[in-house]
C-alpha positions as CSV (number, residue, x, y, z in Angstrom):
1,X,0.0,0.0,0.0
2,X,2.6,2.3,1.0
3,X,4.3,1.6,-2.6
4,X,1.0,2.1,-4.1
5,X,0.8,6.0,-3.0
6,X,4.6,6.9,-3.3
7,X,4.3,5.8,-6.9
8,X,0.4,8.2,-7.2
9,X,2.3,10.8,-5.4
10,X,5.2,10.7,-8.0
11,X,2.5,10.8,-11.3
12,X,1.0,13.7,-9.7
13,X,4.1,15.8,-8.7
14,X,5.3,14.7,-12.8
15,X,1.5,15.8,-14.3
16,X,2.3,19.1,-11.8
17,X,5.7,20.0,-13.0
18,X,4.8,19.4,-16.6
19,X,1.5,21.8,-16.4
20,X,3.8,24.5,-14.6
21,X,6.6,24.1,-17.1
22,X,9.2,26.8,-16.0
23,X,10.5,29.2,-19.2
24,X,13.3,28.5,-21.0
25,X,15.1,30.5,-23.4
26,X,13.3,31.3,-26.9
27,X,10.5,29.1,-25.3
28,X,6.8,29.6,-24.4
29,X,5.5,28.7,-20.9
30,X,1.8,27.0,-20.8
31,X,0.9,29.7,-19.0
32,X,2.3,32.3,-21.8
33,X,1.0,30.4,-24.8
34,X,-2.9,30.9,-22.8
35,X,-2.0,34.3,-22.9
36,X,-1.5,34.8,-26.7
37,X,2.6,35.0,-26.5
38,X,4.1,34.3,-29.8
39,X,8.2,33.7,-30.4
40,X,9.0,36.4,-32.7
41,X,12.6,34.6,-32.8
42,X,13.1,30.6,-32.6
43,X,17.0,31.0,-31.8
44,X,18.0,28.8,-34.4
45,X,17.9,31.1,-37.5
46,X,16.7,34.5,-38.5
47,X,13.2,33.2,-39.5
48,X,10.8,36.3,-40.2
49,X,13.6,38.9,-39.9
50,X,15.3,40.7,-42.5
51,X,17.0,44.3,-43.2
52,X,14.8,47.3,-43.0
53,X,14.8,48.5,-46.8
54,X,16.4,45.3,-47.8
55,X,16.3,41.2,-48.8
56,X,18.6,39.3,-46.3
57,X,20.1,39.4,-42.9
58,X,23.8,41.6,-43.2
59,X,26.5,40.1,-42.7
60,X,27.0,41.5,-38.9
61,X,24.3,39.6,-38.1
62,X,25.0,36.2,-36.3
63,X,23.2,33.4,-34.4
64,X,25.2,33.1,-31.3
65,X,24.5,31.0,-28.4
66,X,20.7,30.7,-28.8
67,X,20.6,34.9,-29.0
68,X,20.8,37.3,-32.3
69,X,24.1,39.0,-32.0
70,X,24.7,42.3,-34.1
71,X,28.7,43.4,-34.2
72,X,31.0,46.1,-35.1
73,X,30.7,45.2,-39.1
74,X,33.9,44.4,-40.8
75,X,35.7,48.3,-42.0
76,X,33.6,49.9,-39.5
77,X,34.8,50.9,-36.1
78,X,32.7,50.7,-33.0
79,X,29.9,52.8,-33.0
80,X,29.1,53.5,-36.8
81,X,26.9,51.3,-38.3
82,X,26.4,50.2,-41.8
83,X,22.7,50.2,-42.5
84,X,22.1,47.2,-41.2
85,X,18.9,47.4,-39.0
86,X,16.6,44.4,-38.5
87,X,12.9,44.4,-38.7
88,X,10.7,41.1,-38.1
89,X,8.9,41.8,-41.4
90,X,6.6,38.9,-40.8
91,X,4.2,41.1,-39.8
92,X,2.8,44.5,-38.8
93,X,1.5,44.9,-34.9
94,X,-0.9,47.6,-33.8
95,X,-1.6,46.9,-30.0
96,X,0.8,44.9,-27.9
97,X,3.0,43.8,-25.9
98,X,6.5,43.5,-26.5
99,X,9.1,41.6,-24.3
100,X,13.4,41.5,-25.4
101,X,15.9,40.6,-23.5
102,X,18.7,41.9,-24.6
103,X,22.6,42.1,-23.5
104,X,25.7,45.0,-24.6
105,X,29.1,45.0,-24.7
106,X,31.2,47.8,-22.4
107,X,30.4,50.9,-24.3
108,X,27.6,49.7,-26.7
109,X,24.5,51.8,-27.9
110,X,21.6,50.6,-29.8
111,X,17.6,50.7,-29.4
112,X,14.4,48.6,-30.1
113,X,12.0,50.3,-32.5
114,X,8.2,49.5,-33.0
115,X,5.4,51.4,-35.6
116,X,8.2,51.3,-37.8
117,X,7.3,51.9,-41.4
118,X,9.6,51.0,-44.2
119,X,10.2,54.1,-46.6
120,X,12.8,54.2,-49.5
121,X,16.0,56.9,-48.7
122,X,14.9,56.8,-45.1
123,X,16.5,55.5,-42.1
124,X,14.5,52.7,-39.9
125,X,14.3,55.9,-37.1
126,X,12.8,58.6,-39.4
127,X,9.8,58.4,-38.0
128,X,9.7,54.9,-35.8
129,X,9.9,55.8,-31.7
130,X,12.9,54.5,-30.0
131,X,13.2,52.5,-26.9
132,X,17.1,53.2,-25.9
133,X,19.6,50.4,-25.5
134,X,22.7,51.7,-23.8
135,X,25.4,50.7,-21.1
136,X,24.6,53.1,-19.4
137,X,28.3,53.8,-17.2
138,X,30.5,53.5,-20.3
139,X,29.0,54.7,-23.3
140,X,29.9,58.2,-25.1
141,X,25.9,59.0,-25.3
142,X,25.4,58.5,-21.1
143,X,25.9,62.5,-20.7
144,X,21.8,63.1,-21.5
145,X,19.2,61.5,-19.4
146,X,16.5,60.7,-22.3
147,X,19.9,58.5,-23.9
148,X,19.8,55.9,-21.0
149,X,19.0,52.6,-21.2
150,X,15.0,52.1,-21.5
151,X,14.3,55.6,-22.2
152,X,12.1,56.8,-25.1
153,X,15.0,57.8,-26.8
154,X,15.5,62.2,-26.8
155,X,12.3,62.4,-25.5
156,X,11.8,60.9,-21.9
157,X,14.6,59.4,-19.3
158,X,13.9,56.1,-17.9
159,X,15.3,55.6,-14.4
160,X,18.9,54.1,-14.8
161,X,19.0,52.3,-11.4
162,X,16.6,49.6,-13.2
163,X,19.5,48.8,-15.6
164,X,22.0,46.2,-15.3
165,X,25.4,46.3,-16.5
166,X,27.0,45.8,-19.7
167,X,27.6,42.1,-20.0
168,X,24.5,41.3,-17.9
169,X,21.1,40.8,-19.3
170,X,18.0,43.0,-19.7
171,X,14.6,42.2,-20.1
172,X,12.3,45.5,-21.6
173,X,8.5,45.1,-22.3
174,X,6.7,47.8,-24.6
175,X,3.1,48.0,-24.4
176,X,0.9,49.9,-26.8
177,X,-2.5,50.0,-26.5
178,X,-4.2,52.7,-28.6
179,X,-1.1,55.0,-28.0
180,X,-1.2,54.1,-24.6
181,X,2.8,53.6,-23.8
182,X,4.9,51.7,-21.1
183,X,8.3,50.8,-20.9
184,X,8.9,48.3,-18.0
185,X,12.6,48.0,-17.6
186,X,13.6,44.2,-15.4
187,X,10.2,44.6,-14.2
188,X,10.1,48.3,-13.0
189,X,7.3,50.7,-15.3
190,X,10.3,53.9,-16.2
191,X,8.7,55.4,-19.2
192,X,4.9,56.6,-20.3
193,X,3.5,58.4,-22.6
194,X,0.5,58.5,-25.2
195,X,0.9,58.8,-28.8
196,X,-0.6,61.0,-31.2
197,X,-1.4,63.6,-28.8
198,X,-1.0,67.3,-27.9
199,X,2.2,66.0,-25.2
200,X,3.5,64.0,-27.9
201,X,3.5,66.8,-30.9
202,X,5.1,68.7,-27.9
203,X,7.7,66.2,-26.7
204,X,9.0,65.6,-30.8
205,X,9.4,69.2,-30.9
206,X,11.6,69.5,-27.9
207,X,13.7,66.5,-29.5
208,X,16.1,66.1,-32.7
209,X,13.2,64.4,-34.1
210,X,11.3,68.1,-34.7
211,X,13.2,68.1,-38.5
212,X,12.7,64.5,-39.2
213,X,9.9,64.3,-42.1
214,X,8.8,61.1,-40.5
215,X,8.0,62.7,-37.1
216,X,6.3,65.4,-38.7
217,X,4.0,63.6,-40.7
218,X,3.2,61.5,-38.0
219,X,4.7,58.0,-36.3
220,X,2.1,55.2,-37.9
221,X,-0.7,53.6,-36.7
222,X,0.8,50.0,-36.6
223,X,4.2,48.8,-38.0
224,X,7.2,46.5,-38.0
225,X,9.4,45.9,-34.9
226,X,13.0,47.0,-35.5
227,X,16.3,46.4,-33.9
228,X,19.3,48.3,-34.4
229,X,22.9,48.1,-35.7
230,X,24.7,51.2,-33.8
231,X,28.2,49.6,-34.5
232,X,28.1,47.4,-31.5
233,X,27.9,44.1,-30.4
234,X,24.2,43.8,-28.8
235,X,22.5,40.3,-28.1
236,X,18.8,39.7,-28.2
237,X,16.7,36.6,-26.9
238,X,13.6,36.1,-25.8
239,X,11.8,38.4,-28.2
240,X,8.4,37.6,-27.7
241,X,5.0,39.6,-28.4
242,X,1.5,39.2,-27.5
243,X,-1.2,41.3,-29.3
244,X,-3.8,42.9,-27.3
């Protein structure tokens, strides 16, 4: 009898463990996939993904470790990039939620953008909002507080004592619901803000985005989700979205 329920006992605490499966990385939990979470990146292979205004992935673009790693491209020097901006082309989000981990090298800059719109002759940030990836104690752009790690970029600080370190990794989750904006940076809310508003036309006009064509026709609707090549090494995983 007493073999009888240790062996119950063990099925149950199995049955348990596989209903609560814990996450794993570039995975879905049960309780995730019930929520409407889908992978954006499998981390085996660039699947969905591309260049913004382009075919393929560049050449700076690696799978490394399970993450997508962008580096300093070959005749470049840290900090200058060479076009070669990702955008999950797969398809266009309006309302969601966005979550990246992502990890940077001592110095690195780079930034998650979302709405974006792909326009010939334009850059990816012409008129797409910027959530800032920075290392915050090393890199040449730390000097303004709007450039900080999880900030919308030039336009609102985010608070850096919810950043780790360069080397270390960072989750950030952007929600938009009907211009309704949050940045939660390793689980603390540091940026919000509403779209297409009076406080937005004012914020872009306090900003270097005042002159950009893009800004002042307006940031879109719905768009692309873009990640950047500053002419650093910057690792993503985890990039998951759930639409609202």
């Amino acid at each position: 009898m007493k073999t009888t329920w240790i062996y119950l006992l063990s099925i149950l605490f199995l049955v348990s463990c596989g209903a609560t499966r814990t996450a794993k990385v570039n995975e879905l939990t049960n309780k995730e996939e019930k929520q409407g979470w889908t992978l954006l990146f499998n981390g085996k292979d660039f699947t969905g993904w591309r260049q913004y205004n382009g075919n393929s992935v560049p050449e700076n673009w690696i799978i490394e470790d399970g993450t997508m790693k962008v580096f300093t491209a070959p005749n470049a020097r840290p900090g200058q990039g060479v076009g070669g901006d990702l955008i999950y082309f797969a398809s266009k989000f309006k309302n969601f939620e966005l979550s990246i981990d992502w990890k940077a090298e001592k110095e690195a800059n780079s930034g998650i953008f979302y709405n974006v719109r792909e326009e010939k002759g334009r850059a990816i940030y012409s008129s797409a909002p910027e959530v800032q990836i920075l290392d915050n104690e090393n890199a040449s752009d730390n000097k303004i507080d709007s450039h900080l790690a999880g900030s919308l970029y030039d336009m609102l600080p985010a608070d850096p004592k919810t950043v780790n370190p360069y080397g270390e990794w960072n989750t950030i989750v952007i929600r938009v619901d009907n211009g309704k904006v949050t940045h939660t940076q390793n689980g603390v809310k540091v940026v919000e803000y509403t779209l297409w508003t009076k406080d937005w036309d004012r914020m872009v006009e306090n900003s270097k985005f005042k002159s950009f064509p893009g800004f002042q026709e307006g940031v879109s609707r719905e768009g692309y989700i873009g990640l950047q090549d500053h002419g650093y090494a910057i690792w993503f995983r985890n990039v998951k979205i759930r639409e609202l």
